[in-house]
N, C-alpha and C positions, 0 to 999 in steps of 0.2 A: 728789661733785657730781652735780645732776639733768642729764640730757639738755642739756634748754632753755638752762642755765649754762654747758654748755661750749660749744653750738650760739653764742652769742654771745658769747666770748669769739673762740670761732676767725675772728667775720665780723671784728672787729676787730683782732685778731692778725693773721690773713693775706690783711684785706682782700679777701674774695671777693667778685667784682665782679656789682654789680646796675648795670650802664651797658648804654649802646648799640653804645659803640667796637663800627668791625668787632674781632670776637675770634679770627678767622682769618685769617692771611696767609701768600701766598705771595709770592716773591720769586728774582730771579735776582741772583748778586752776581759779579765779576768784579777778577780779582788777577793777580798776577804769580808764577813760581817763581824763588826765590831764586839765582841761579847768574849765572854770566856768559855766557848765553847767551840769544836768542830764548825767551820759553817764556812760559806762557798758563795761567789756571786760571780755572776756571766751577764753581757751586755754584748748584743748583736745593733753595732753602729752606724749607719749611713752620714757618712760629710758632703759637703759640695764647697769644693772650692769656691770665695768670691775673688782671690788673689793672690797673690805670692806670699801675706802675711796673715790670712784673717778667713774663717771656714767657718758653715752652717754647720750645725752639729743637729741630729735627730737619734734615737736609738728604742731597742724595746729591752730593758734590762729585768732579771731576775735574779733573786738572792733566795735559796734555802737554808733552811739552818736542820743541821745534820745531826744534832745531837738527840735526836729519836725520844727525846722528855715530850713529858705534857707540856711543855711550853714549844713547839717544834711549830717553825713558822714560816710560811714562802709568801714572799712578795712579789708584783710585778711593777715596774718602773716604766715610766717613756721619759728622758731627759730630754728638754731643747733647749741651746745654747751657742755661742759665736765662741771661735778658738781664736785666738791672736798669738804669732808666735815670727821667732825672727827669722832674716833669710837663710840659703845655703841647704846643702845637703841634712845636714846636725843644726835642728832648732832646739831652742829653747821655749815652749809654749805654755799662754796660761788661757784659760779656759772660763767662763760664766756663765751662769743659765739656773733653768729652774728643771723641775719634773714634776709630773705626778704620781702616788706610788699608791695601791692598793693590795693589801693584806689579803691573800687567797684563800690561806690557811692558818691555825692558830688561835688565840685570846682576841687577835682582834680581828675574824675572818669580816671581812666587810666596809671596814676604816678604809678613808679614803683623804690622805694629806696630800699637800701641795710642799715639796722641801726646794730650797735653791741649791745649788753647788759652785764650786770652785776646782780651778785645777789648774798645778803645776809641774811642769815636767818636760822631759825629754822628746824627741820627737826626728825619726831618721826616715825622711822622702827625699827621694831624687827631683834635685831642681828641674822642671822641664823634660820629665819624664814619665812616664807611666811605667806599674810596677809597683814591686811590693814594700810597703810599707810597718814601719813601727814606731811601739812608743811604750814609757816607761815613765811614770808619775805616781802623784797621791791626787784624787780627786775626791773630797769629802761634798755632803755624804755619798753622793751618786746612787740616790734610791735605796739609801739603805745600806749598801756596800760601801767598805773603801776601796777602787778603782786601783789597782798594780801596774798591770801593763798590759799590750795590746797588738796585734797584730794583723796586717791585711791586703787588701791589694787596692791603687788606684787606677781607672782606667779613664 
């Protein structure tokens, strides 16, 4: 095949976006850790749009746990992952990836695991606009945290 053949083959295959969406966003998203105890987790997000259905995901997340015990533990997180989600203003998005997560503080100051995730949920951007953005879902584990909701701006 010539150049030109495959060059438009892939715009239609992988839909490479000629729009105006903002194609950058940031976001702050806010969860809970899973335990019976007090405890809190925040992820500061970078996406980059690849198209109208489907975004890079990167982020630097953090989970504390607040219950002031000898077991009293903060983690930091980097999650990377591809979101796929359907068109319109109100999507419906699911999310995959992995992260890495290291224990700052605590019984395991020093562990360093590799977890994947998942995520399903809501998702309200303006088509072909730039501008602020939300979302509301479960995303397990997401570094430790379960992931609630999240809000931000694309430009």
């Amino acid at each position: 095949m010539r150049i030109k053949e495959i060059s438009i083959i892939a715009l239609f295959v992988f839909e490479i976006p000629l729009y105006s969406q903002g194609k950058d966003i940031t976001y702050i998203d806010i969860g809970i850790i899973l335990s019976d105890e007090a405890n809190y987790g925040n992820g500061f997000n970078y996406e980059r749009m690849l198209n109208h259905h489907m975004s890079f995901r990167t982020g630097l997340n953090i989970a504390i746990d607040l219950d002031g015990g000898p077991s009293q533990q903060t983690t930091l997180g980097v999650p990377v992952g591809l979101t796929f989600f359907t068109g319109g203003n109100n999507m419906f998005e699911l999310g995959i990836g992995a992260g890495g997560t290291l224990w700052i503080t605590g019984s395991h100051t020093g562990d360093f695991k590799q977890l994947p995730f998942l995520r399903a949920g809501y998702r309200y951007q303006k088509k072909n606009e730039k501008g602020r953005f939300f979302k509301a879902g479960v995303e397990l584990p997401s570094n430790v945290y379960l992931s609630l909701f999240g809000g931000g701006y694309c430009f």
